[in-house]
N, C-alpha and C positions, 0 to 999 in steps of 0.2 A: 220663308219668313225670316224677319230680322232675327238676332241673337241678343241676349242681353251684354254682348261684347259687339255688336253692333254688326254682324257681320251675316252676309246672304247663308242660310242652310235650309235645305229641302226638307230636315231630319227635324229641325225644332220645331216646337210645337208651343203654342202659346192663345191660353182660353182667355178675353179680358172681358166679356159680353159679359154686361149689367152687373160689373163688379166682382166678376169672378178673376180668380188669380191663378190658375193652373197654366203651368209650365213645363214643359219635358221635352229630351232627348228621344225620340224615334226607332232611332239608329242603334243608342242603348239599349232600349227595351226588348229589341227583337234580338239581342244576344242570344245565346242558349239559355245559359242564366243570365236576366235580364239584370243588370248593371245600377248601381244609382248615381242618379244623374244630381248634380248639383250647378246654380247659375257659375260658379267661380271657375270648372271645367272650360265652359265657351272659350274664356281667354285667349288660351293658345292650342285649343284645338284644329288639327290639320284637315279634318272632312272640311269648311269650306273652300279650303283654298286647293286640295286635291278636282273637288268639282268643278272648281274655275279653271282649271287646268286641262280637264279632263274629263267626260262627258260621257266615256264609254256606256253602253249599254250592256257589256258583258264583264265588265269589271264589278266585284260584289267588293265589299269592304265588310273587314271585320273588328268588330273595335274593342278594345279591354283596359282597364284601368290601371293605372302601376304609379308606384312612389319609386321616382329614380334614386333616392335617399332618403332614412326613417324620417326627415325631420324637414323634408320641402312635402308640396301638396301635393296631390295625389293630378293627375296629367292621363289624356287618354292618348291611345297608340295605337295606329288601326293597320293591318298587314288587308292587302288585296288580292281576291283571283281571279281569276279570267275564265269565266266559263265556254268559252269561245275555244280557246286552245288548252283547254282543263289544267293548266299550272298556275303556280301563284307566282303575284307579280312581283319586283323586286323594288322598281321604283312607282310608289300610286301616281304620283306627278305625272309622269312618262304614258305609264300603260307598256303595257306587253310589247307591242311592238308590230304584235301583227297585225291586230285591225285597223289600226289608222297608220298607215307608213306616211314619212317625211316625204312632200312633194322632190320630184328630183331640180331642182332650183339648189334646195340643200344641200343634195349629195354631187360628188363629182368634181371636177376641175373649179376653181374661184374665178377665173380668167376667161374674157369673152374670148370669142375665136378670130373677131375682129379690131386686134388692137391697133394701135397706131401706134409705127415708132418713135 
């Protein structure tokens, strides 16, 4: 579903049927301690663009709230693990590494084998 910052998330939630206005964070709620969400958060929140990225089926994402200084807004921060290779991941962008490896196209010499002088 869209975001009130315009952006694809799997995690927001938005009731508008016959005039109702309920909205929420998903992804939030299923914290430990479930987190409060507010529409101003979406802004520059990185779960959609780690999902555009990234697609894993064994990467979890865990998200918390933090003021990077008393006097800017409050920003969410999500750290990743891989329950696949039980460690946490270091870039969400990326992924681990182990489940989806770089086709070898990527990796290896840049230079065909047939060049011409």
């Amino acid at each position: 579903m869209r975001t009130p910052a315009g952006k694809e998330c799997p995690y927001f939630f938005g009731d508008y049927y016959r005039g109702r206005n309920i909205e929420e964070c998903r992804l939030l709620n299923q914290a430990q301690t479930p987190l409060r969400w507010k529409r101003s958060l979406c802004a520059d929140c990185p779960v959609p663009g780690i999902l555009l990225a990234n697609a894993c089926t064994y990467m979890i994402l865990k998200p918390e709230l933090y003021r990077p200084f008393p006097f800017i807004r409050q920003q969410v921060r999500v750290t990743a693990f891989c329950t696949k290779t039980k460690q946490t991941v270091i870039e969400p962008h990326i992924g681990c590494g182990e489940c989806h490896q770089l086709p070898d196209v990527f990796s290896g010499d840049l230079h065909d084998d047939h060049t011409t002088p």
